[in-house]
LOVOVEX-35302 format. One line per field, with one value per residue (C-alpha): x, y, z. Coordinates in pm, whole numbers, plus 50000, padded with zeros to 5 digits. Layout:
N
east	(X / ...)
north	(Y / ...)
up	(Z / ...)
REM end
This chain:
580
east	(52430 / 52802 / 53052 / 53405 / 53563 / 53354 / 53437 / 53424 / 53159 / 52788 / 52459 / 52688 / 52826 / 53211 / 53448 / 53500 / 53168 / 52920 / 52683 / 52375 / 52070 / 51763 / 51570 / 51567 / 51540 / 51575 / 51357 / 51101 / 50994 / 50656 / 50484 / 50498 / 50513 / 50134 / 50103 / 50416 / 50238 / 49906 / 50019 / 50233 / 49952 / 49742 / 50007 / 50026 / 49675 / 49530 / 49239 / 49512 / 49359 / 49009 / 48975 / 49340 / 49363 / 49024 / 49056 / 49398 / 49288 / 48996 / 49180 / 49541 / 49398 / 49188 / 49295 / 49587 / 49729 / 49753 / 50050 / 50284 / 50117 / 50246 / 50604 / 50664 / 50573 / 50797 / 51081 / 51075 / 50805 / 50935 / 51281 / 51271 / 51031 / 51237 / 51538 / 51382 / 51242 / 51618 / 51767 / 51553 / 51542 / 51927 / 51966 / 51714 / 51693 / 51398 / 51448 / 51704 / 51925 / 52007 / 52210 / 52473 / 52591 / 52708 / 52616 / 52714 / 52312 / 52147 / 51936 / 51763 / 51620 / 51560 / 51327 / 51135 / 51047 / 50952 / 50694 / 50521 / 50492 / 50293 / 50116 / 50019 / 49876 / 49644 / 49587 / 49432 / 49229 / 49056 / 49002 / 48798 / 48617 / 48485 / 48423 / 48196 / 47988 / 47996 / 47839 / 47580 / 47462 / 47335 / 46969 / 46682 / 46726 / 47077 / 47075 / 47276 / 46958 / 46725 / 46721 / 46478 / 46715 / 46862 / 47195 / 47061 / 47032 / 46747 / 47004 / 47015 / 46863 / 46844 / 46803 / 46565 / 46296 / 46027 / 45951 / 46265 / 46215 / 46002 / 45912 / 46279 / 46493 / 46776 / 46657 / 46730 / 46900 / 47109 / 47482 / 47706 / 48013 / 47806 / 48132 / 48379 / 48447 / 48492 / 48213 / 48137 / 47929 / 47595 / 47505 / 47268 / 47456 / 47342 / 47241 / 47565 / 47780 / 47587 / 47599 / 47956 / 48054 / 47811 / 47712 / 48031 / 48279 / 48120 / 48389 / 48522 / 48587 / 48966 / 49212 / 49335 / 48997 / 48985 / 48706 / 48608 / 48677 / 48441 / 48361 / 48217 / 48515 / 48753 / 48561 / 48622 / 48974 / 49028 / 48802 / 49063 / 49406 / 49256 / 49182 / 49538 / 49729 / 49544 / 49605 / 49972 / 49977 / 50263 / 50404 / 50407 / 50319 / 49937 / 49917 / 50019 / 49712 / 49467 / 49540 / 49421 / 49037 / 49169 / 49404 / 49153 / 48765 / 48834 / 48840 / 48537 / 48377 / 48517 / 48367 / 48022 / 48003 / 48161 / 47857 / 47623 / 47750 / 47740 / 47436 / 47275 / 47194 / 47459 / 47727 / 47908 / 47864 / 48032 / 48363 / 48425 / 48440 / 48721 / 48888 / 48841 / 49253 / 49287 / 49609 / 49768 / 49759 / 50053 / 50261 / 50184 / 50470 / 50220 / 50068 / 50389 / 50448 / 50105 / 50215 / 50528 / 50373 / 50079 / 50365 / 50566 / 50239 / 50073 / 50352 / 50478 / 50848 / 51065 / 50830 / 51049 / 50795 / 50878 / 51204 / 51024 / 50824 / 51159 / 51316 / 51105 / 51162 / 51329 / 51693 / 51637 / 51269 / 51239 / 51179 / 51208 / 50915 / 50711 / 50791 / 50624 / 50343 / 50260 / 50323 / 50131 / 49831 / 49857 / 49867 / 49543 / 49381 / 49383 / 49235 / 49006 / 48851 / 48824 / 48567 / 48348 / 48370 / 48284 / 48018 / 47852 / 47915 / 47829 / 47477 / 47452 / 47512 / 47284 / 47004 / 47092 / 47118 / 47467 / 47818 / 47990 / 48288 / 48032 / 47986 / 48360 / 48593 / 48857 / 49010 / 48778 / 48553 / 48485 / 48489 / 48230 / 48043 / 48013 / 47986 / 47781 / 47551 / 47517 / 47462 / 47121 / 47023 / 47031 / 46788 / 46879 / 47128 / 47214 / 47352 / 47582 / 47688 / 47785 / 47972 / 48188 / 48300 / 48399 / 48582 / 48736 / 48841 / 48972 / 49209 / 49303 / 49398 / 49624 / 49833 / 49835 / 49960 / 50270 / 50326 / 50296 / 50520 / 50773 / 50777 / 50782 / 51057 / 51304 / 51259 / 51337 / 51586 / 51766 / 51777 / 51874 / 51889 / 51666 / 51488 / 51325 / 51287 / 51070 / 50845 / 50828 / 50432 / 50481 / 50639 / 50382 / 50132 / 50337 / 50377 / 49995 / 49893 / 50120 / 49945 / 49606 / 49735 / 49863 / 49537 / 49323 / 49357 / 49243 / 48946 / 48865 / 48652 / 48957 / 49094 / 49050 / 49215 / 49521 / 49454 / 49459 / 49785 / 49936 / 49783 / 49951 / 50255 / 50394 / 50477 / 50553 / 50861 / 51051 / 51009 / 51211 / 51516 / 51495 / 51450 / 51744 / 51931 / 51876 / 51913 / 52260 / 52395 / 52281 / 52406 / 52712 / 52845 / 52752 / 52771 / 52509 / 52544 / 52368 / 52012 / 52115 / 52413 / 52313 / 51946 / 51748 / 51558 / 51678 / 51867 / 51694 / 51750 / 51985 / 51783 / 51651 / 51994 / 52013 / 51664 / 51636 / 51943 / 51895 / 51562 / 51385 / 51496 / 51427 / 51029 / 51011 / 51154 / 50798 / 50748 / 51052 / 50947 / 50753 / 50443 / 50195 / 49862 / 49778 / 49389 / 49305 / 49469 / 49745 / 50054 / 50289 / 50587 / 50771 / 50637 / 50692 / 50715 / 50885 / 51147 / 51185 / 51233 / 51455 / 51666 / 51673 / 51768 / 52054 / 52180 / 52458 / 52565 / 52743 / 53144 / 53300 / 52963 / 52997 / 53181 / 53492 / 53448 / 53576 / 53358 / 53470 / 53438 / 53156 / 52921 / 52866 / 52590 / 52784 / 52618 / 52599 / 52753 / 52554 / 52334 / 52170 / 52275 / 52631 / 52673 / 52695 / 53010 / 53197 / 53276 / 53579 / 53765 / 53583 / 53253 / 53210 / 53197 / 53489 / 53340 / 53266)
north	(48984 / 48905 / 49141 / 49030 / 49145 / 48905 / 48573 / 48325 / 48471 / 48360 / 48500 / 48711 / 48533 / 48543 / 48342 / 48089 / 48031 / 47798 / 47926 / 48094 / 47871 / 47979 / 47831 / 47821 / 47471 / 47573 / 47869 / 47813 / 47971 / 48152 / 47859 / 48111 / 48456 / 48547 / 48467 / 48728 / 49006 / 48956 / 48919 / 49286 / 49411 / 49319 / 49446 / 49787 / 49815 / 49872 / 50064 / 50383 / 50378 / 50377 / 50611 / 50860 / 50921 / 51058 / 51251 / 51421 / 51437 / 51681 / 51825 / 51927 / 52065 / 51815 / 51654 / 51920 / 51703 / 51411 / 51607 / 51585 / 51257 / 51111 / 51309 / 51125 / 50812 / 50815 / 50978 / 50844 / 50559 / 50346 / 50368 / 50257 / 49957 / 49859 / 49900 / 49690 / 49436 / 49365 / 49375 / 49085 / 48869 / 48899 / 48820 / 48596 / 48724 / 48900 / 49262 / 49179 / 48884 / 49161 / 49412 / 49117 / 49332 / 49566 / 49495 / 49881 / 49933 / 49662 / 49848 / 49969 / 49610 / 49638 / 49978 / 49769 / 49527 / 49828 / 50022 / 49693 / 49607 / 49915 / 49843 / 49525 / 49575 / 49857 / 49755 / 49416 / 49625 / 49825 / 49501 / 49369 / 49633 / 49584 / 49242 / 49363 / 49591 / 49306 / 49136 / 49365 / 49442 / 49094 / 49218 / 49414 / 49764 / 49855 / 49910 / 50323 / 50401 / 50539 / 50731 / 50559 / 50281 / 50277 / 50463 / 50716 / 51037 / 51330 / 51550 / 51233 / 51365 / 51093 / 51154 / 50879 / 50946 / 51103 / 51362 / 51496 / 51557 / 51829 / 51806 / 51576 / 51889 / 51879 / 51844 / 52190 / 52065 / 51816 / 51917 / 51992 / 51757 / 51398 / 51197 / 51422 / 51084 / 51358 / 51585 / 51774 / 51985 / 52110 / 51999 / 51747 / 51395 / 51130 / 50787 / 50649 / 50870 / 50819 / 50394 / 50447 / 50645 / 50526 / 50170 / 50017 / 50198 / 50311 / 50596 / 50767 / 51121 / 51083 / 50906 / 50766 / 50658 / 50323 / 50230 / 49858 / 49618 / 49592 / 49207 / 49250 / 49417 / 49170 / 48853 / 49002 / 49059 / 48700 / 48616 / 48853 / 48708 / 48341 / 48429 / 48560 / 48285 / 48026 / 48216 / 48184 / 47876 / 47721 / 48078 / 48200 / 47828 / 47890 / 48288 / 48224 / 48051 / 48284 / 48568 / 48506 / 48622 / 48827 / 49069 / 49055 / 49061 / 49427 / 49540 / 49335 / 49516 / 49856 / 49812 / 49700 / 49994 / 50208 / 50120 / 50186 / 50512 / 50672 / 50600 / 50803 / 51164 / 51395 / 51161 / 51354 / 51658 / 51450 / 51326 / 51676 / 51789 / 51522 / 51586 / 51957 / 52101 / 52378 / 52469 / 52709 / 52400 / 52273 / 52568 / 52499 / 52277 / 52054 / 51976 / 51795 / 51666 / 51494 / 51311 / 51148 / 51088 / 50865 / 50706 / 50581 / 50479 / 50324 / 50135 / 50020 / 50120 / 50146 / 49898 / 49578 / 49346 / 49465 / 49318 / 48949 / 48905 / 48945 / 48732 / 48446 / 48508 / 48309 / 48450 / 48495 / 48682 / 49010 / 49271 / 49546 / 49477 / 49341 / 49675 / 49914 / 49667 / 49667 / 50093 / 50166 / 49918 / 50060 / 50426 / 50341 / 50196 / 50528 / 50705 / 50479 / 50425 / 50819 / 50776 / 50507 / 50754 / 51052 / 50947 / 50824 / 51090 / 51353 / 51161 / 51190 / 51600 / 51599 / 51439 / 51657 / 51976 / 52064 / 52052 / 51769 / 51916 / 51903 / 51530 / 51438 / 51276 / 51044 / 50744 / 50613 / 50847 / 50805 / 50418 / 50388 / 50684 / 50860 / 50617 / 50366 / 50707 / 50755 / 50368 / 50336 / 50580 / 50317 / 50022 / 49726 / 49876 / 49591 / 49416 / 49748 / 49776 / 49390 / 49432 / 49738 / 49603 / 49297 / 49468 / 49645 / 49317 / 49181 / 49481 / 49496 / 49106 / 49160 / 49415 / 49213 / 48894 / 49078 / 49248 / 48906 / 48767 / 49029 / 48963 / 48596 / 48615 / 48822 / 48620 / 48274 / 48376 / 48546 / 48268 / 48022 / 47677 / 47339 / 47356 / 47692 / 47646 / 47305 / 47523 / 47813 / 47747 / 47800 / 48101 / 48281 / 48136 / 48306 / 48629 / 48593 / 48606 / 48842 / 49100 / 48996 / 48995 / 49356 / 49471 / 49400 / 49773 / 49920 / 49769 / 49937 / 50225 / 50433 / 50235 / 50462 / 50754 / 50542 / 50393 / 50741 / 50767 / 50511 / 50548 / 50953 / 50835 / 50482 / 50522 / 50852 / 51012 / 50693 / 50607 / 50903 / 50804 / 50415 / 50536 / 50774 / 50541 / 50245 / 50430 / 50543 / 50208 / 50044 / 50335 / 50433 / 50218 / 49886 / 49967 / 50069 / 49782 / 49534 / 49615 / 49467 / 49217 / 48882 / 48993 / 48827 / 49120 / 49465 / 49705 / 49969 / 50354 / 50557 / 50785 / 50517 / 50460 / 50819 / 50910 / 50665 / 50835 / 51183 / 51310 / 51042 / 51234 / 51569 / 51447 / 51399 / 51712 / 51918 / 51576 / 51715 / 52033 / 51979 / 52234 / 52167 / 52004 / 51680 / 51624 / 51465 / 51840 / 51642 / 51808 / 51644 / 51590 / 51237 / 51068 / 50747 / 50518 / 50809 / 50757 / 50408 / 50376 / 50653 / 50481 / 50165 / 50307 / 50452 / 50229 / 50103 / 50428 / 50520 / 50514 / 50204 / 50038 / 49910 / 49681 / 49822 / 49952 / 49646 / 49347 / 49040 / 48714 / 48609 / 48939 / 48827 / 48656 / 48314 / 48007 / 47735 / 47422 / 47259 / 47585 / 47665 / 48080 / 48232 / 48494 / 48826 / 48983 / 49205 / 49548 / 49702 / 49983 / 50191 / 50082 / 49870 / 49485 / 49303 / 49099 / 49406)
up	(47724 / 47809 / 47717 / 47561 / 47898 / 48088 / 47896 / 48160 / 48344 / 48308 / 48422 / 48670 / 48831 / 48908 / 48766 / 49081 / 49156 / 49053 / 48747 / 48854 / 48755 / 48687 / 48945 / 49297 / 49452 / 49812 / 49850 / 49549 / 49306 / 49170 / 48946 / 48656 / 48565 / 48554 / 48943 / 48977 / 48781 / 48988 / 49313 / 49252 / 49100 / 49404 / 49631 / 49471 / 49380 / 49720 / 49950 / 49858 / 49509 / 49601 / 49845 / 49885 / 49514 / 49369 / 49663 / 49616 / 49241 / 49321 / 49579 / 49410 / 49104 / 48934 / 48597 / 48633 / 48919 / 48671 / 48541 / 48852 / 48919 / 48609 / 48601 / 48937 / 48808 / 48540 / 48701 / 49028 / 49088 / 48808 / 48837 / 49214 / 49151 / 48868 / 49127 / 49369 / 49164 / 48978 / 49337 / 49474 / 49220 / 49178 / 49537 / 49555 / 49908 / 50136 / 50257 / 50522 / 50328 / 50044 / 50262 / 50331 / 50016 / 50218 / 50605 / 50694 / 50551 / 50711 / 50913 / 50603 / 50574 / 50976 / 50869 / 50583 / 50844 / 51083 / 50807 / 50688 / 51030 / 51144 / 50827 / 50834 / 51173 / 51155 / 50736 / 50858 / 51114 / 50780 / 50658 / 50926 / 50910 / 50538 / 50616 / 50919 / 50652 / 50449 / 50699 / 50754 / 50431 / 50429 / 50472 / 50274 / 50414 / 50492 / 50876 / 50792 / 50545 / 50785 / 51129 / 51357 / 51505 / 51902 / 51820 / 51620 / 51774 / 51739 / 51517 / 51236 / 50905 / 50667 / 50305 / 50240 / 50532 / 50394 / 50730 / 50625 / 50227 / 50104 / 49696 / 49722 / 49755 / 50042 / 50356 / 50528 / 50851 / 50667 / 50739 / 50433 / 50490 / 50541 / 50598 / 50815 / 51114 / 51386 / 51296 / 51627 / 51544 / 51606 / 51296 / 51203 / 51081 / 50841 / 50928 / 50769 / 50983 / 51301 / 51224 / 51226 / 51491 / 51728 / 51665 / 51455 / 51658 / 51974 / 51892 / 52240 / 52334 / 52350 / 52216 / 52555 / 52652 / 52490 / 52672 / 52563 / 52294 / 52058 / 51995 / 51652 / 51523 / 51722 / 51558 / 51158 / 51275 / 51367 / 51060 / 50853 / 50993 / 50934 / 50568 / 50527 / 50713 / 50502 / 50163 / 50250 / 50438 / 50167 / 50105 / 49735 / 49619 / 49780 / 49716 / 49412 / 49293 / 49529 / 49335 / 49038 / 49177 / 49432 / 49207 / 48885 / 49054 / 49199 / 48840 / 48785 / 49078 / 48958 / 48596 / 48730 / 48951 / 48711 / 48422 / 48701 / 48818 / 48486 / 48416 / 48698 / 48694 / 48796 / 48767 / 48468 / 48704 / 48949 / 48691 / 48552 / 48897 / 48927 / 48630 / 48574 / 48561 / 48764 / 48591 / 48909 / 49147 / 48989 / 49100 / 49463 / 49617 / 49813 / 49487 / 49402 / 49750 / 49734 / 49415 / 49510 / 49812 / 49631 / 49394 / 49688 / 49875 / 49600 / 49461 / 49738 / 49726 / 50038 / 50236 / 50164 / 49967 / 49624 / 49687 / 49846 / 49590 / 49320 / 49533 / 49432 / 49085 / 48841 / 48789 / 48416 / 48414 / 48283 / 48552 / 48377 / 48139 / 48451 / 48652 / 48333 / 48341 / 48690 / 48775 / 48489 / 48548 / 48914 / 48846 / 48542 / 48803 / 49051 / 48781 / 48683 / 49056 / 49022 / 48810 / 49009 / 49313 / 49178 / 48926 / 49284 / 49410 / 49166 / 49177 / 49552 / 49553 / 49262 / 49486 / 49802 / 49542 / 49645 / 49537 / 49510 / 49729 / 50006 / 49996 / 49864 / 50133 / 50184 / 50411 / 50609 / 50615 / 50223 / 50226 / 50535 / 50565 / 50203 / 49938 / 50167 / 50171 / 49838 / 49792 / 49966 / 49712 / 49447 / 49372 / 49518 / 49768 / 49945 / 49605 / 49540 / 49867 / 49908 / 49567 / 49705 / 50064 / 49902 / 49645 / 49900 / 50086 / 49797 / 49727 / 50146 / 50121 / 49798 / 50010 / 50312 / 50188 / 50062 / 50401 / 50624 / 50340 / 50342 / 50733 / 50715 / 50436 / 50615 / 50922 / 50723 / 50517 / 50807 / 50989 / 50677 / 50867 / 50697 / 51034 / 50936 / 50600 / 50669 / 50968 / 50729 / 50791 / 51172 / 51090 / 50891 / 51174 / 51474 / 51281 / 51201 / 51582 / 51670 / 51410 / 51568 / 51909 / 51851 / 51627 / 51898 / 52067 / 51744 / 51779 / 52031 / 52148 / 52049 / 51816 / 51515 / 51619 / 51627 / 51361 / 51163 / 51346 / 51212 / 50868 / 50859 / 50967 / 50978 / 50587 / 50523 / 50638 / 50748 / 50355 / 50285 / 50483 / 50355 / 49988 / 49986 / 50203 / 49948 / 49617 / 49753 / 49931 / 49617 / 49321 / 49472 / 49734 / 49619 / 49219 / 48988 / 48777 / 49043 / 48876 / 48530 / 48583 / 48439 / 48441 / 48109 / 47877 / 47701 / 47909 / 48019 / 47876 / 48067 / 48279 / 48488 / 48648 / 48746 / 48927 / 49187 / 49358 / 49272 / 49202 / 49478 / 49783 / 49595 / 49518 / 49829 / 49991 / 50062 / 50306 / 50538 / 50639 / 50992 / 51058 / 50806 / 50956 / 50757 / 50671 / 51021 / 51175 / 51327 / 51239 / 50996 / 51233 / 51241 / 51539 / 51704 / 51402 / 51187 / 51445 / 51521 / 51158 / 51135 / 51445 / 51268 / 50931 / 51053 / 51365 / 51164 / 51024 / 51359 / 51356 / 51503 / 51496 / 51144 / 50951 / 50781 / 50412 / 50245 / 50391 / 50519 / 50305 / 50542 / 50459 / 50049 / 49956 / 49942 / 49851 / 50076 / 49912 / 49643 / 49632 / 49296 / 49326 / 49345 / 49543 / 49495 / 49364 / 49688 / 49585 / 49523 / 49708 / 49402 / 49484 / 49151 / 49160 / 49082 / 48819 / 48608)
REM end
């Protein structure tokens, strides 16, 4: 809505410019809202929702960490998606183009690139290796139901070989945690463990020792990055249309399993052990910790392709409605894949008579060791377990097209010549061998201990510094009013304006205190890409380095001529647009 103090101005534009239309002509433009939705949807909905939430859930308290959970969300995750959201598709620019609002923060786009990066690298790798138990569950018996095959050693107790069963009781060998990936132990392991550590990954004794590459691994990695690169071989104009069966089968796969879990015995033992509050949690600090933490994971924020997928918005859509709709329908969707894990679950520790906190895990270590476990328990394994690892494709693939998109985005629109924009397609293909070219040491022999690496740290402090940095540049030094200027739909309430700035760096305060072991006992200290981020967050904070604080004509976000956007208004010695 224009004000009477804005006559003259339209769609926020200032008065000297050219009126902002509602489509972009050069750039492009989603085909229509529905393949927006989705492919945020299958960005935020992820492998994080599958198998790092039911865990922290059980873990933090039960149905008592829903409360934190949900205070984050609606204190802290929606406000920033909304703010990131309204600040790409008023920009119309990827994660780097935006900061020509003020250039002095620049390096905050730099850091987006620098997180989705790490991601998309070791994400694809996870990938790969769902397609490679995909692969393999292309038979009648599942190869990790029995002992008996050439890995296997003489400590595997399987719980379907009958030498091991007595009157179908637990078998009294059988080692209590059946999924822990490093188990070193004594113990007796499970057939699913022992398939995984020593025939999938030929896993190493030290992280150095990467020994050799393994080829099946390497082949679904190509076969992974080929599957991306042709889902986005015409950018949003091709994704768009893919994700209409990638971003809505998961929940087909979810509701299928989710029928057949409860149906088994000791799957309601299973849920109430999932949802059961344990009301003290919630006093614990790391209880809260753990929930911004999943909100900012899960939702993406701070990694840069909330704000590419805006950008390809139509000027006029409503972002604020589609940012409820999409946090919501992610966060429903944690709790809901609760539910299909632990019913599983809950029927696996009712078969091996023991508590379901002795067969619960997460990460990997849930996704290929546990719940492939409990699924050879089931009639017609093979059918279950093909149903899962392609669900879980499906939800890796919806992430990954936004990361080599954000990537791809920020290197087009950086450059901004016709030359570029007409090889966009050679773009996305360079950037798509250069993630395979650098995933290939994680398939390695020792390829999964940096993978955990990078999965406990390339997104978790640095997200901190590019959050905080962002909700200030854009609240204070830029002007609060970016988010809603000329942006179609009702304004938002008040407190959304406030949060993103204030109470984001405090939900994530527990995160920035060094010392406490994460779950894989490495110690929560920002590493490598905690610092490279950091570095390139704040390379342009130095004195002298930066531009001064009122920025030259050049910095806006100026039209070319005959462009269909005007640029963003430059802000005023105050900090506020001059438009406003």
């Amino acid at each position: 809505m224009v004000g009477k103090g804005a006559k003259g101005m339209l769609n926020g534009a200032v008065p000297s410019e050219a009126t902002k239309r509602d489509q972009n002509l050069k750039r492009g433009n989603w085909g229509n809202q529905i393949e927006f939705v989705l492919t945020s949807v299958g960005y935020a909905v992820g492998l994080g929702n599958v198998w790092r939430f039911p865990y922290l859930c059980y873990r933090n308290g039960g149905g008592a960490f829903m409360f934190p959970y949900f205070i984050m969300l609606i204190f802290c995750g929606i406000p920033l998606f909304f703010m990131e959201l309204s600040f790409g598709q008023f920009a119309s620019q990827g994660c780097l183009g935006v900061w020509r609002i003020s250039p002095m923060f620049k390096g905050v786009g730099y850091g987006m690139m620098v997180v989705s990066t790490y991601i998309g690298i070791y994400y694809n790798v996870v990938i790969c290796i769902a397609f490679y138990y995909f692969f393999s569950s292309m038979t009648h018996v599942l190869p990790w139901a029995y002992c008996g095959n050439p890995w296997n050693t003489p400590d595997c107790a399987g719980v379907l070989d009958a030498s091991n069963l007595t009157n179908g009781s637990r078998p009294a060998a059988l080692p209590g945690n059946l999924s822990h990936l490093l188990n070193h132990s004594l113990q007796r392991t499970s057939p699913s463990e022992e398939y995984w550590r020593l025939y999938v990954l030929k896993l190493s004794d030290d992280i150095g020792n990467f020994g050799e590459v393994r080829l099946p691994l390497l082949g679904c990695l190509g076969v992974s990055w080929v599957v991306v690169f042709l889902c986005l071989i015409r950018g949003v104009k091709s994704s768009g249309k893919v994700v209409y069966f990638t971003a809505t089968f998961p929940y087909v796969v979810l509701t299928i399993l989710f029928i057949r879990g409860v149906t088994l015995e000791g799957a309601f033992t299973g849920i109430m052990y999932y949802l059961t509050p344990q009301w003290d949690k919630i006093l614990e600090a790391k209880v809260w910790g753990d929930a911004a933490s999943q909100i900012f994971y899960s939702l993406g924020c701070a990694w840069g392709g909330l704000i590419t997928m805006a950008s390809y918005n139509k000027f006029h859509n409503n972002c604020y409605r589609d940012s409820i709709i999409i946090s919501i329908t992610n966060c429903a969707t944690s709790v809901y894949a609760g539910f299909v894990i632990f019913s599983i679950l809950g029927f696996m520790a009712n078969h091996l008579g023991v508590d379901v906190s002795r067969v619960a895990d997460h990460g990997p270590g849930l996704a290929f060791v546990a719940y492939p476990e409990a699924l050879t328990l089931l009639p017609i394994s093979p059918l279950w377990s093909l149903l899962f690892f392609f669900m879980l494709i499906l939800l890796g693939l919806g992430t990954q097209f936004c990361l080599l998109e954000t990537l791809v985005t920020a290197i087009v629109d950086e450059v901004g010549n016709e030359w570029i924009l007409q090889k966009k397609t050679y773009v996305t293909l360079g950037v798509a061998v250069a993630g395979f070219l650098l995933g290939i040491p994680l398939t390695s022999q020792a390829g999964i201990y940096w993978l955990l690496l990078m999965d406990n740290y390339a997104a978790s402090f640095s997200l901190v510094v590019i959050s905080c940095i962002m909700c200030v540049s854009i609240m204070y030094i830029y002007g609060k009013c970016l988010s809603f200027c000329g942006l179609s739909g009702p304004r938002p309430p008040a407190y959304p304006s406030c949060p993103p700035a204030l109470l984001t760096p405090l939900s994530r305060a527990p995160e920035l205190f060094p010392g406490h072991p994460d779950d894989a006992g490495i110690p929560a200290t920002p590493l490598l890409p905690d610092l490279l981020a950091l570095c390139l967050s704040g390379h342009h904070l130095f004195p002298g380095l930066g531009p001064p604080s009122s920025p030259p004509e050049s910095s806006s976000l100026r039209a070319a001529p005959g462009a269909e956007r005007a640029p963003l208004p430059a802000p005023t010695a105050t900090g506020s647009p001059k438009a406003w």
